[in-house]
C-alpha positions as CSV (number, residue, x, y, z in Angstrom):
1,X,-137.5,-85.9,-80.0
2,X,-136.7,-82.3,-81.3
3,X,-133.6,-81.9,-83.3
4,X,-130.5,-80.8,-80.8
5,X,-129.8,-77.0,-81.0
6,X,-126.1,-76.1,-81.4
7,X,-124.7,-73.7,-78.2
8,X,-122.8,-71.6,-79.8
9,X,-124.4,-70.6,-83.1
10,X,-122.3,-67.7,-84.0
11,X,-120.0,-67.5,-87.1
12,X,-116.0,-68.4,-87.0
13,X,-115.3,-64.3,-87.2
14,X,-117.6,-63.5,-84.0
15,X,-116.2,-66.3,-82.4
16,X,-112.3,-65.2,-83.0
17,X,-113.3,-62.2,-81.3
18,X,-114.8,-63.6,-78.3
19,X,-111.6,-66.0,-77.8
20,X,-109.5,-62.4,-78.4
21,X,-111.6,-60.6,-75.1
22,X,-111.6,-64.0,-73.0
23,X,-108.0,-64.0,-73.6
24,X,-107.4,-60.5,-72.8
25,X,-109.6,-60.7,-70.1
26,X,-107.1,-63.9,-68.4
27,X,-104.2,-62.0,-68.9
28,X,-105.7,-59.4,-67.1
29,X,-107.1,-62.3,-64.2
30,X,-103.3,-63.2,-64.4
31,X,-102.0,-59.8,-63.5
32,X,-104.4,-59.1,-60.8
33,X,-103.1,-63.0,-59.6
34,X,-99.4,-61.3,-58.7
35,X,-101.2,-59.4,-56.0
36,X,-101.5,-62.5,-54.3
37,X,-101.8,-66.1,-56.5
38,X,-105.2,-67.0,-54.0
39,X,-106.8,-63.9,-53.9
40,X,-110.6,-63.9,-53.6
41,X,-113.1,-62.5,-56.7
42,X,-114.6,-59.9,-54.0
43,X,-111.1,-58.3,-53.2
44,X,-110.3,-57.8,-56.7
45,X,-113.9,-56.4,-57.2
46,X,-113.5,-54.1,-54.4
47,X,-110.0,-53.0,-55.7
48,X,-111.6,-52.5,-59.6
49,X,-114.6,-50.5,-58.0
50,X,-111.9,-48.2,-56.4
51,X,-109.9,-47.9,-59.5
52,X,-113.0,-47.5,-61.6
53,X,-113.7,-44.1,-59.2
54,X,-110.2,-43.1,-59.5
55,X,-108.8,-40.5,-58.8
56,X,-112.1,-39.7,-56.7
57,X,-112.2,-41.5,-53.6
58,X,-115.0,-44.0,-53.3
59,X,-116.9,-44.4,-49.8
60,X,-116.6,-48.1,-48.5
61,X,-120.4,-48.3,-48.1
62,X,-120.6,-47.6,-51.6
63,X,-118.0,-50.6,-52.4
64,X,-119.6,-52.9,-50.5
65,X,-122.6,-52.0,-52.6
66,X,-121.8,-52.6,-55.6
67,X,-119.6,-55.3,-55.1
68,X,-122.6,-57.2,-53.1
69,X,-121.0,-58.2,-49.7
70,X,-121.1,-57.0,-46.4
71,X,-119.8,-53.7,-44.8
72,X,-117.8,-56.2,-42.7
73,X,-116.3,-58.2,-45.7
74,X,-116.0,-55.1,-47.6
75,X,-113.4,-53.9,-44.9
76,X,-111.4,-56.7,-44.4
77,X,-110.6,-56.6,-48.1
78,X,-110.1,-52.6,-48.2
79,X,-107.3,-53.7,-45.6
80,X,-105.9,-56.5,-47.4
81,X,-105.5,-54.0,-50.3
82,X,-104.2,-51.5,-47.8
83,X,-101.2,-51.1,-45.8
84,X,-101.7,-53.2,-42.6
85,X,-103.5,-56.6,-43.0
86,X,-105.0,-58.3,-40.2
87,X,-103.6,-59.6,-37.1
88,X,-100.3,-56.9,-38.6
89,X,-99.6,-58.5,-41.5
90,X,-98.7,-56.1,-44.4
91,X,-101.1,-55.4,-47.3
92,X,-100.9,-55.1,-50.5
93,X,-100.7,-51.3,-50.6
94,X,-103.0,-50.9,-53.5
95,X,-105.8,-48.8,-51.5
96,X,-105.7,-46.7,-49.1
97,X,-108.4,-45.5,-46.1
98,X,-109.1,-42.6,-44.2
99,X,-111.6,-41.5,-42.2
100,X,-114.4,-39.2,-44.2
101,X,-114.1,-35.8,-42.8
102,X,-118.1,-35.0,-43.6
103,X,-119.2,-38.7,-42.1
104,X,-117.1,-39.9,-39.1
105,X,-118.7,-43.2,-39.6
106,X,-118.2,-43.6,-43.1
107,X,-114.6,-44.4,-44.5
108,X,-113.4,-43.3,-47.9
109,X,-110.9,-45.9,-50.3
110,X,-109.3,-44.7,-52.6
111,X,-106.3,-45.8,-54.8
112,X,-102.2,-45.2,-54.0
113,X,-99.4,-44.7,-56.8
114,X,-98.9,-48.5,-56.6
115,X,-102.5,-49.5,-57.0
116,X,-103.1,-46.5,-59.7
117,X,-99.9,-48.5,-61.6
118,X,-102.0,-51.4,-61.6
119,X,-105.1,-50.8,-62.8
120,X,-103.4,-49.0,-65.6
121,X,-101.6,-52.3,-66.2
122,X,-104.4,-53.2,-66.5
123,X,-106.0,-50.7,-68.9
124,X,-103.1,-51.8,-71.4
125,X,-103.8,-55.2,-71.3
């Protein structure tokens, strides 16, 4: 039987730093959570890809992309985000849509003032 390997073989200094970004990294899991306390990881993914383009807008095709979820699923969560929800529920106002001018079929995301807010929120920490 071989000799068992420890997982986590790096020093008390490199490990103080990883606790430091996980913790910052909650914090910022936390803050996104006041959106909604249930949101889902794809929402908030969509919303970071937005803010990551910011202040360009970001076509939704593109989000659902990167994210890794369908064009349908990518919409339902750009409208979440947005200003009207389904069935007429308000959103969260973080994003907003509009139609893209060059690409009829295409819509473009990107952030509003309140969204913008957050993800410099969440730049600070």
């Amino acid at each position: 039987m071989s000799p068992a390997v420890p997982l986590d073989s790096s020093g008390p200094r490199e490990k103080s730093s990883n606790n430091s970004v996980l913790r910052k990294l909650l914090r910022q899991i936390e803050c996104l959570r006041t959106i909604e306390p249930e949101i889902q990881a794809q929402a908030l993914s969509t919303f970071l890809v937005t803010a990551i383009n910011d202040p360009e807008p970001v076509a939704m095709v593109d989000i659902a992309a990167q994210v890794g979820i369908a064009q349908s699923s990518c919409s339902r969560n750009v409208a979440l985000l947005g200003m009207i929800h389904r069935r007429g529920r308000p959103g969260h106002q973080l994003v907003e849509s509009y139609e893209n001018p060059l690409d009829r079929r295409n819509k473009l995301v990107k952030l509003t003032p309140k969204g913008r807010r957050l993800a410099q929120t969440l730049i600070g920490g």
